[in-house]
C-alpha positions, -999 to 999 in steps of 0.1 A, spaced: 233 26 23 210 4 47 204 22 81 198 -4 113 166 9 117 148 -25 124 141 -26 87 155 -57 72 157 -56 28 160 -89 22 144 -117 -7 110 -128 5 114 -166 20 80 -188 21 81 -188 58 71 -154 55 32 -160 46 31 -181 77 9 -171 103 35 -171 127 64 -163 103 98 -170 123 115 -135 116 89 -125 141 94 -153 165 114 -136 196 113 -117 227 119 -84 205 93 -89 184 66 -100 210 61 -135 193 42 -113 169 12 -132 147 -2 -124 112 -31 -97 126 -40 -83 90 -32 -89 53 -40 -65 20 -32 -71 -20 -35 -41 -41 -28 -28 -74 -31 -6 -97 -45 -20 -133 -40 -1 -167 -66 -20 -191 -57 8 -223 -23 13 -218 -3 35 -192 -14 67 -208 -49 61 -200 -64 65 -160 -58 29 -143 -83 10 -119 -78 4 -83 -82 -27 -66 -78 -32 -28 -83 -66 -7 -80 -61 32 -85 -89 55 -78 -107 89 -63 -139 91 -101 -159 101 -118 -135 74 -119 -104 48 -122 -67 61 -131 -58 30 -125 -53 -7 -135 -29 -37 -125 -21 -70 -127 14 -82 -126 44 -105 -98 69 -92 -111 106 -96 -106 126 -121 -85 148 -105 -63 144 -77 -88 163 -52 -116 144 -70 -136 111 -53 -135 78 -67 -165 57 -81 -176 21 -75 -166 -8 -100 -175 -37 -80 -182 -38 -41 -218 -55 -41 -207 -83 -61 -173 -86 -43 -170 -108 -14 -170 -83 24 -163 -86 57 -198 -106 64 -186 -130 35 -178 -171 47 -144 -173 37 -116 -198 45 -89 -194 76 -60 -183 62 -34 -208 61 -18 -234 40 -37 -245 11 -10 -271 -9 23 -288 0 30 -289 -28 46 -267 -40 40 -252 -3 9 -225 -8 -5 -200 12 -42 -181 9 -75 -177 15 -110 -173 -5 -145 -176 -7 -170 -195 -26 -201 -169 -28 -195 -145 -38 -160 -168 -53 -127 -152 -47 -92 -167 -45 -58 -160 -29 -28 -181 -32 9 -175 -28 37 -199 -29 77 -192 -31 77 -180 -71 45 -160 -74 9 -153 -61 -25 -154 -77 -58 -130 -71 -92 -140 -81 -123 -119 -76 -158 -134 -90 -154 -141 -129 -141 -106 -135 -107 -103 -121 -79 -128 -125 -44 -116 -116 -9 -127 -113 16 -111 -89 55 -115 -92 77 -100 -63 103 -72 -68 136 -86 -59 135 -75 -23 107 -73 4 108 -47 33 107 -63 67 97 -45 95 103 -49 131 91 -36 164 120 -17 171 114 2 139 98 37 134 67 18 126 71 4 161 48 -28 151 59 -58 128 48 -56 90 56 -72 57 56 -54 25 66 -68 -7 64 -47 -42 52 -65 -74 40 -66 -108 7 -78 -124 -8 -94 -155 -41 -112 -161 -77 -101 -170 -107 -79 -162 -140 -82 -171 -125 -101 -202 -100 -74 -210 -58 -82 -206 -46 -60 -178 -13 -51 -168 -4 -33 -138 17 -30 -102 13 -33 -67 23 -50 -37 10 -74 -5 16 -60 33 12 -85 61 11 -67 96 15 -89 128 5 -81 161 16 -96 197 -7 -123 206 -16 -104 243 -40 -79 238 -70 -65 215 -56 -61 173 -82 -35 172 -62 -11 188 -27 -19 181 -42 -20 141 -53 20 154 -18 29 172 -2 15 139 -25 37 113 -15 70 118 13 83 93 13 100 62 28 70 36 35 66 1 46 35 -21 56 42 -54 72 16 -79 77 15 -119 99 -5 -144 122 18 -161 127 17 -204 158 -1 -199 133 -27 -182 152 -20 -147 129 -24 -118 125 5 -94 107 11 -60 102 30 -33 87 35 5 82 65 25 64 68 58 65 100 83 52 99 121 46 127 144 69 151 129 85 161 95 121 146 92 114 110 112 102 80 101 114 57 69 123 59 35 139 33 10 148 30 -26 157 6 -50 163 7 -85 179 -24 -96 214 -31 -99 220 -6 -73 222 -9 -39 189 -4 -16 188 26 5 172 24 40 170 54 69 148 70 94 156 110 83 129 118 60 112 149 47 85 157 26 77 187 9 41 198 -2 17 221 1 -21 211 13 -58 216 6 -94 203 18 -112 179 -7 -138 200 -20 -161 170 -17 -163 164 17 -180 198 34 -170 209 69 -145 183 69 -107 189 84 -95 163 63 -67 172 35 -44 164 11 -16 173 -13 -16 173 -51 20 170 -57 49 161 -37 87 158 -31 101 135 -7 138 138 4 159 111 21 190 90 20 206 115 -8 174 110 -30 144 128 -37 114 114 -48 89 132 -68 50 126 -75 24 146 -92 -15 140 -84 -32 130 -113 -61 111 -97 -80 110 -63 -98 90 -34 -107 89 0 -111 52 9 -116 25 -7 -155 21 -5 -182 27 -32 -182 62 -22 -158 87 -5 -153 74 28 -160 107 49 -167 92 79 -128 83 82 -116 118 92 -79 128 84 -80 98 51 -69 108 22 -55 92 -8 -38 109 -39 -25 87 -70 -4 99 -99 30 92 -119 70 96 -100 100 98 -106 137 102 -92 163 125 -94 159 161 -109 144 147 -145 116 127 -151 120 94 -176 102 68 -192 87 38 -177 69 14 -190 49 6 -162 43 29 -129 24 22 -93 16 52 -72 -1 53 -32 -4 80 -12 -19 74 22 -29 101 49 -42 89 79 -40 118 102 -42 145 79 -66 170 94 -56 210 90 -48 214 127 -24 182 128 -6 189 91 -2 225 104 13 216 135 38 193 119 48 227 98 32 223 64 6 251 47 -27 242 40 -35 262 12 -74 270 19 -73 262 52 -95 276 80 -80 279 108 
């Protein structure tokens, strides 16, 4: 059951790491330009048993935000630690414009050469380097997630689940992730439709199943408990898309972060489009930065292990996010959720 939502579910095409990717080329759509790209994953180095690493690259098209790798917490209200952020190429790092890098086969990317670092992606698969310590290959999911303006997100973005496998620090990794592209009209500052665009409470969850099936999922909610976006895959089925959406949980402050309103949940259930989607918190963050980012009020981030349906089951390999961006204990009140310790 796909929804017309503005949300097209659809194989990725190579016109879609263009700059100025054509499903964005119209009047609806604003012309819209690449504004913002970010890889991420999360890496298991012992086994899935074991707490994964983090990685996150964030960047504009003429140069990185940012990037980190990190320790989650050891609990899901816990901060994270640093891995490598000093020796990782930032936002005050000379790095290539983003844009074709081969024609052959056609190849999109970026990187730097001090500190080194190295994105490519062509039609079959990507590739992430990171200094001498991080060397990863991406493979898509089946389908991407294509965004429009017209869509609860109300701005154009790209997201496209997928697995990884390479090394860090010497060690074989495996793990799962995803890319997001996020274009902007080309009138106007990206600053601030970036900040009109960052305000949800999102999660992105994806595994592959014993029986080797591939299974995702993608769940946003806006101003109010019941609206914004949730899809599913699990492979052999067929994709579910629509704009009803609830999520149930309960709340707390991060015990870190003193006389801050920020909060999050530990565990979660979200219900849309006949499904319902449930994670527990095993591991936490706020940010992506050497230390808790506390200056961002109302971030939070939670990681842990999911599942659908009413039993949980084996996977082989798992991918949890859990975003907050406006999660202060006035504004997750007001949208009718408890905050268990909360003060007001």
């Amino acid at each position: 059951m796909i929804k017309d939502i503005g949300i097209d579910i659809r194989k990725h095409q190579i016109s879609d790491f263009a700059i100025d990717s054509p499903c964005y080329q119209n009047e609806s759509d604003q012309f819209a330009q690449l504004g913002i790209w970010a890889n991420y994953g999360m890496l298991f180095i012992n086994g899935i048993d074991k707490k994964p690493i983090y990685f996150m690259r964030h960047c504009n098209k003429e140069k990185y935000r940012w990037g980190g790798i990190i320790e989650l917490g050891d609990g899901p209200l816990s901060p994270q630690k640093s891995l490598h952020h000093k020796d990782i190429a930032q936002g005050d790092t000379l790095t290539d414009y983003y844009g074709v890098t081969n024609n052959n086969p056609l190849t999109y990317g970026s990187g730097s050469k001090d500190p080194f670092s190295e994105y490519r992606f062509n039609n079959d698969y990507a590739t992430w380097k990171e200094g001498d310590f991080l060397n990863l290959k991406a493979e898509y999911f089946p389908y991407a997630c294509v965004s429009h303006k017209n869509s609860p997100q109300k701005f154009c973005f790209y997201h496209q689940f997928v697995t990884l496998s390479g090394t860090y620090e010497g060690k074989e990794v495996v793990g799962m992730g995803g890319f997001d592209r996020s274009y902007f009209p080309t009138i106007g500052n990206m600053e601030d439709y970036a900040a009109e665009a960052m305000t949800y409470l999102g999660a992105v969850y994806s595994c592959i199943r014993e029986d080797g099936r591939k299974e995702s999922a993608n769940m946003c909610i806006y101003d109010r408990n019941g609206y914004g976006y949730g899809y599913y895959y699990l492979e052999g089925e067929e994709p579910i898309v629509t704009d009803e959406i609830y999520l149930d949980a309960k709340w707390y402050h991060l015990p870190y972060a003193q006389n801050d309103p920020t909060v999050c949940f530990k565990d979660a259930t979200w219900y849309f489009g006949g499904k319902e989607i449930h994670f527990t918190g095993l591991w936490g963050a706020k940010g992506y930065t050497a230390t808790p980012r506390l200056e961002k009020i109302g971030q939070s981030h939670v990681y842990g292990t999911w599942y659908e349906g009413k039993q949980p089951y084996k996977q082989k390999l798992f991918y949890t996010w859990n975003e907050n961006m406006k999660a202060t204990e006035k504004e997750i009140r007001r949208m009718g959720w408890e905050v268990v310790d909360g003060n007001i």
